[in-house]
N, C-alpha and C positions, 0 to 999 in steps of 0.2 A: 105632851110634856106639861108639866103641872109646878105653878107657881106657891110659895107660900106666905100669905101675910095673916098679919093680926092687927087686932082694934082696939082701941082704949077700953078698958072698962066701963060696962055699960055704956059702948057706942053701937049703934046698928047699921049697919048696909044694904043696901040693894043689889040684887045682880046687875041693874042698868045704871045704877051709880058706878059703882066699878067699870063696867062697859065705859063707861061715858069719860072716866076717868083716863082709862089705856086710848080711847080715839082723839084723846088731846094731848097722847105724851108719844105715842108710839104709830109706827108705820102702817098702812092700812091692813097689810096682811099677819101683822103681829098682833091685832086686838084679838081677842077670846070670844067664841061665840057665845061662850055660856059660862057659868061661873057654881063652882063649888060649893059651898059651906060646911065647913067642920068645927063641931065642940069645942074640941082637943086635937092639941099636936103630941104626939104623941116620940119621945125621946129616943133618936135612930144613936146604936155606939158608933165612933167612929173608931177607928184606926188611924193610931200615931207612929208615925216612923221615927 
């Protein structure tokens, strides 16, 4: 299952910044062993009822 965030403009990350970030906020087997990076998100349509 795959999360999504974003960054300030002109901010940069690390995979073990992030890492480091979820082993201080969340349970031990909810941290991410590895971490993504993408460009762009890319706009999903939703469906309104």
């Amino acid at each position: 299952m795959g999360r999504r965030a974003r960054t300030k403009p002109n901010q940069t990350l690390t995979e073990q910044e992030v890492i480091e970030f979820c082993k201080s906020r969340l349970a031990k087997y909810k941290v991410p062993k590895s971490v993504v990076f993408i460009l762009r998100f890319h706009a999903m349509p939703q469906a309104k009822c």
